[in-house]
C-alpha positions in Angstrom: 4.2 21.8 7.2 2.6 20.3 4.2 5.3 17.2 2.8 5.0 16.4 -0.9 6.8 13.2 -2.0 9.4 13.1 -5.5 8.3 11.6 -8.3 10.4 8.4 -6.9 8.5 7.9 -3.6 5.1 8.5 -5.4 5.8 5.4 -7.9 8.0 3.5 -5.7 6.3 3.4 -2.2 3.4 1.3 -1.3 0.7 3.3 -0.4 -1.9 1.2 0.0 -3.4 -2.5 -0.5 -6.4 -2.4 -2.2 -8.8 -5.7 -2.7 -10.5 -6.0 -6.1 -14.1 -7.0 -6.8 -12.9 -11.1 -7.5 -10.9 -11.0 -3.9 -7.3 -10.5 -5.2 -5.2 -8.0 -4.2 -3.1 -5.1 -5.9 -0.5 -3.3 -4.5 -0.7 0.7 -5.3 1.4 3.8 -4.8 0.9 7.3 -4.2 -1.0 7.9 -7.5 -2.8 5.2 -7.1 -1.1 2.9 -10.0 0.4 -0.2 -9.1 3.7 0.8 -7.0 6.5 1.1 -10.2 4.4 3.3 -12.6 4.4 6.4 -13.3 1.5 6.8 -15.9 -0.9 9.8 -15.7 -3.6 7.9 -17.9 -6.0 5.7 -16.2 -5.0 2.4 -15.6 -7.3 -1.5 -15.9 -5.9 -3.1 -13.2 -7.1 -6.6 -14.7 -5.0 -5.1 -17.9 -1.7 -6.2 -16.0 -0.8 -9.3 -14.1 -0.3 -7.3 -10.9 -3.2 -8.4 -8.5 -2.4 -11.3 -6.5 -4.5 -13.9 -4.0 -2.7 -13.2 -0.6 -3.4 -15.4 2.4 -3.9 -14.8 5.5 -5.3 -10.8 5.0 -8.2 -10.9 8.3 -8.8 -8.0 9.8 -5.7 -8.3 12.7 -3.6 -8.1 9.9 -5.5 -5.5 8.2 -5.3 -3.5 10.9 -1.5 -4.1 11.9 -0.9 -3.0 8.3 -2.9 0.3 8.7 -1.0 3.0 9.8 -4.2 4.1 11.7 -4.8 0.3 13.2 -8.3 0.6 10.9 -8.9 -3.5 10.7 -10.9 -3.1 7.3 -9.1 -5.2 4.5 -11.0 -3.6 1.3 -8.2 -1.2 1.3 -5.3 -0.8 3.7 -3.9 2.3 3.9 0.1 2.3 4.9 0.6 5.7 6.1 -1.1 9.1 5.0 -0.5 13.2 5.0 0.6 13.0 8.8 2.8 10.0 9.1 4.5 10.3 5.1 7.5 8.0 5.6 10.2 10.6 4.5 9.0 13.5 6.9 10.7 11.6 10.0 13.0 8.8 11.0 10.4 7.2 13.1 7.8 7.7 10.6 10.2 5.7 8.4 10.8 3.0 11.6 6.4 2.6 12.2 6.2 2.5 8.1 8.7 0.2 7.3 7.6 -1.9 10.1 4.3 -2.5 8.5 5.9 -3.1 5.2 7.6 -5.7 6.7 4.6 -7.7 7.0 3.4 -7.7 3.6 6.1 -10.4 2.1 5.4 -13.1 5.1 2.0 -13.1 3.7 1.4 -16.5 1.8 0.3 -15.4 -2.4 -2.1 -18.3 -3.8 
């Protein structure tokens, strides 16, 4: 079964954590925008005071973020097509559980 996500969960979940080329870091969601917009049109990232220093981001946290465990922090992917947080209550319980990490992280 193929899950699509509402508009909401597209603009409103983290998808992924994605570092940018001067070592900050931006949150995005499903469309790849920075979780909270819903724009269609390309977006500068350094347009938008949205990327962040975040301490602490090695590659045992990487991969404790990951939903697949991958320990590579250039871009961390919280859950894709076969773990989609809505399609299952543990789904939700393993996603949210990673989420959980990001706000103990130290921003510089």
């Amino acid at each position: 079964m193929i899950w699509r996500l509402t508009i909401s969960e597209q603009v409103f979940l983290p998808y992924c954590i994605e570092k940018q080329p001067d070592e900050r870091y931006i949150v995005l969601n499903r469309e790849y925008k920075p979780v909270g917009f819903k724009d269609k049109e390309h977006i500068k990232y350094e347009e938008y005071p949205i990327c962040v220093k975040l301490k602490g981001i090695g590659s045992a946290t990487a991969a404790k973020l990951s939903y697949k465990g991958d320990s590579n922090t250039d871009t961390i992917y919280l859950y894709n097509d076969g773990c989609v947080p809505i399609q299952s209550a543990e789904h939700m319980k393993n996603y949210l559980k990673r989420l959980e990490i990001l706000p103990k992280l130290k921003v510089d």
